[in-house]
N, C-alpha and C positions, 0 to 999 in steps of 0.2 A: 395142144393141151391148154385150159383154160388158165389164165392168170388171177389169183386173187390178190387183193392190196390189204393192207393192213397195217394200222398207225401205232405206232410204240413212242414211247415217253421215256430217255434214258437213266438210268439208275444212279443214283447219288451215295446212294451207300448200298454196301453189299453185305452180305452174310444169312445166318440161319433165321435171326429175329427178322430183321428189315423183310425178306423171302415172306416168312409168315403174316409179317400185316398184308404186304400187295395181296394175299390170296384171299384173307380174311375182306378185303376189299373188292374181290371180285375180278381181280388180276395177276395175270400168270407172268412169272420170272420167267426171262428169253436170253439168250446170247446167241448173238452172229458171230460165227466163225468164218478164218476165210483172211483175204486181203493184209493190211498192216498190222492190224490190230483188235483182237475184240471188242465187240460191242456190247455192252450190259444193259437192254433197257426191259421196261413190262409193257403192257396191252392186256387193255381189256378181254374175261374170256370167252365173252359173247362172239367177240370178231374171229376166233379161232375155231366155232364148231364149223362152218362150211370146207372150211381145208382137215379139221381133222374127221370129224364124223361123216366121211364119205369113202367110196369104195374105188376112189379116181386119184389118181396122183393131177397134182396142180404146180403151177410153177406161182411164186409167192414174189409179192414187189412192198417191200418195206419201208414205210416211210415213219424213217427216226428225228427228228423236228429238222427240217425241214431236206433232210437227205434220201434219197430212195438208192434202194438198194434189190438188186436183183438176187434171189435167192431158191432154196425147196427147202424143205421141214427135212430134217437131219433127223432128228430123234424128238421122242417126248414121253415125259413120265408123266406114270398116274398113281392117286390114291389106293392102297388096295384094297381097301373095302371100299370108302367112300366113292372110288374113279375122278373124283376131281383132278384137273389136271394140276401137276404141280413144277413143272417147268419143261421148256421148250426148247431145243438147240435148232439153228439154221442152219 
């Protein structure tokens, strides 16, 4: 299976409003599950259409400043009229 990478930036504050700007900005809310602890960060949603807009599963390599993490796409939601994605699980 092919590997994609993809760079996230971890989240400082969480909730509904904070959600809403990252996406207004062109950035989808992600959490890594998994290991100790969740992870809360965004990424851009440009870097997410090759892993989600394909018909392949992919194995996913996370780099959260300056930690990589090995991972697959768990789930994701979308807008339901617009289809904008609106957050991601690992």
């Amino acid at each position: 299976m092919k590997t994609i990478e993809i760079i996230g930036y971890k989240r400082a504050n969480l909730g509904k409003t904070e959600a809403k700007k990252l996406r207004q900005a062109a950035n989808a809310p992600c959490v890594l599950y998994g290991g100790e602890e969740q992870i809360h960060f965004h990424t851009p949603m440009a870097l997410l259409r090759d892993l989600v807009y394909t018909s392949n599963a992919h194995f996913v390599r996370l780099h959260i400043e300056g930690q990589a993490y090995p991972c697959i796409l768990q789930d994701i939601q979308f807008h339901p009229v617009s289809e904008m994605i609106l957050h991601v699980d690992f």
